[in-house]
C-alpha positions, 0 to 999 in steps of 0.5 A: 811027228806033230811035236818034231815040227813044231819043234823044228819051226820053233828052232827056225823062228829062234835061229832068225832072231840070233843078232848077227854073228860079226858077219858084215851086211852089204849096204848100197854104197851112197849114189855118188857123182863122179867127175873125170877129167883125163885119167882124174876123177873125183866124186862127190856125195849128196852131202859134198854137192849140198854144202856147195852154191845152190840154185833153183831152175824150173825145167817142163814145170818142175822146179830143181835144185841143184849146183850150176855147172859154172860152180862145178867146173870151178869146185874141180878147177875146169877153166871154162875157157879151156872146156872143149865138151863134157859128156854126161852118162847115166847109170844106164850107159846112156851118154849126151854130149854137150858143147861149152855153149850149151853148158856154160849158161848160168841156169844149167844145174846138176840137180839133186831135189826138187826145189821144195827139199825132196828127193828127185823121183825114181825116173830122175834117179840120185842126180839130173842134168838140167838145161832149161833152154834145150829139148829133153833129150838133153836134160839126161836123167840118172846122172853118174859122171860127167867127163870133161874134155879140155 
């Protein structure tokens, strides 16, 4: 009986080396970030937002890197003249409704890491809102898409 377990053990130590058999992996998708302007949406990587303009802004004594929303708006050709809101929503559903005035400032950032080079921490999530001039409720975190209403 002795030898029939540890045979058996042996085979499922052996089996779990096997490499895989063409079976695919589930990988998580990179965070991406999506922009929605009517029934348009285009997406941006972490890659896609670091080879944009980067500015550092500091907001309760954390210094952030990010792209500013003026270059946002212009990478997904918004004219800010025409902006009328944008909606931020988290990976949660939680949701924060700007107006242009609060956003257009030229030291409001999508931020992606800290100003040192390292990544955001768990509770910001893969990207951040930052707007250094307003409460915190505003500056949401686990950012996921931004709907711009013109």
């Amino acid at each position: 009986m002795k030898k029939i377990v540890i045979t058996l053990f042996i085979l499922f130590v052996l089996g779990a080396c096997v490499p895989n058999s063409g079976q695919s992996i589930d990988m998580p998708d990179e965070a991406v970030l999506a922009v929605t302007i009517g029934d348009i949406q285009e997406t941006f990587a972490l890659g896609d937002l670091q080879v944009l303009p980067s500015e550092d802004v500091s907001f309760n004594g954390v210094l952030y890197k990010g792209v500013t929303m003026s270059t946002l708006l212009e990478v997904v050709s918004v004219n800010p003249d025409s902006l009328k809101a944008l909606k931020a929503v988290a990976t949660d559903g939680y949701s924060v409704n700007y107006d242009p005035a609060q956003i257009l400032k030229e030291n409001v950032l999508v931020a992606y890491a800290l100003a040192d080079g390292s990544s955001l921490s768990a509770d910001d999530g893969n990207y951040r809102m930052i707007l250094p001039d307003e409460g915190g409720k505003l500056n949401l975190r686990m950012l996921a898409e931004l709907q711009i209403l013109q």
